[in-house]
N, C-alpha and C positions, 0 to 999 in steps of 0.2 A: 352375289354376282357383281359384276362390274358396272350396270348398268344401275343398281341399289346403290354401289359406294361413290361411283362419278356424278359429282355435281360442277355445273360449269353455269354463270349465270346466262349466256348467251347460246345454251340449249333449247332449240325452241318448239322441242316435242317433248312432254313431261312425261308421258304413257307410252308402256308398251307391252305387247304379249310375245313372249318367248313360246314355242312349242315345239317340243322332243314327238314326231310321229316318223310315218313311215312317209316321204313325200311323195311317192307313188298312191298312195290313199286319199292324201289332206286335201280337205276340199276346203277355197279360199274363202273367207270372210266376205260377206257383199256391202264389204265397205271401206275404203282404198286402203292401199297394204303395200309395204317393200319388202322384198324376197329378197335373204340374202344368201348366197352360194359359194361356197369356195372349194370348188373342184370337187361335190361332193361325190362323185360316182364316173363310170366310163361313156363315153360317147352315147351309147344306144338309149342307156337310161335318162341320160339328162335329155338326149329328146322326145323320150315318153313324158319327161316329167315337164316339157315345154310345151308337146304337144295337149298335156294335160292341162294349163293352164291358159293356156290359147281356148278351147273349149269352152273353159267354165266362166272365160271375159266373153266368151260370142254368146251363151246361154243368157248373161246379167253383166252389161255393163259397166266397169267401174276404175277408178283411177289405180293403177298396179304398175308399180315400177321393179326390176331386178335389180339388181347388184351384187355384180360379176365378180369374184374377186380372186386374182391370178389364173385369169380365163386361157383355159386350155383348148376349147371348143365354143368358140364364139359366136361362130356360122349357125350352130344349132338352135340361137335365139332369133335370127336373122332368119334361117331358114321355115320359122314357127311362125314366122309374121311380126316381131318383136324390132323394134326400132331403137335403134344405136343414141343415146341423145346427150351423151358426156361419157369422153375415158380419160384416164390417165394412166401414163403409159409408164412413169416415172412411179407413181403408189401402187401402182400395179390395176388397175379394178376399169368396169364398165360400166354404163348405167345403161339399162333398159326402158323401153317401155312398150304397150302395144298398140299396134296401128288399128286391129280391127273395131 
């Protein structure tokens, strides 16, 4: 993968978990995490799949950022309770995180 052959010395996250599931099931790690998205499904689902992770940060605490990428529905993070805190509009993408 990309992530095995890219080395850059000014990478400053050495680890990471890839996971192929359903994201209407995954339930998140209870220890901070970045989400990342790119248009994967139609309006309704991604705010199941917001309103799902809204839940499982009010259940357990913990530092969880998204990352929007070619955000076609961006209201649906905002509308979950999810706080806008960097876009570029030019690379295209958002960054999220949550207020709760």
């Amino acid at each position: 993968t990309n992530w095995k052959i890219h080395k850059n010395p000014a990478q400053l996250c050495q680890q990471a978990e890839f996971v192929y599931a359903d994201f209407l099931d995954y339930e998140l790690p209870q220890t901070p995490t970045v989400l990342f998205f790119y248009n994967p499904c139609a309006e309704p689902i991604l705010a199941r799949v917001a309103g799902n992770i809204r839940t499982a940060l009010r259940r357990c605490a913990r530092r969880v950022f998204v990352l929007y990428v070619n955000p076609r529905f961006p209201h649906v993070w905002s509308n979950a309770g999810f706080r806008l805190v960097h876009e570029d509009q030019k690379l295209g993408y958002q960054l999220y995180s949550f207020n709760g």
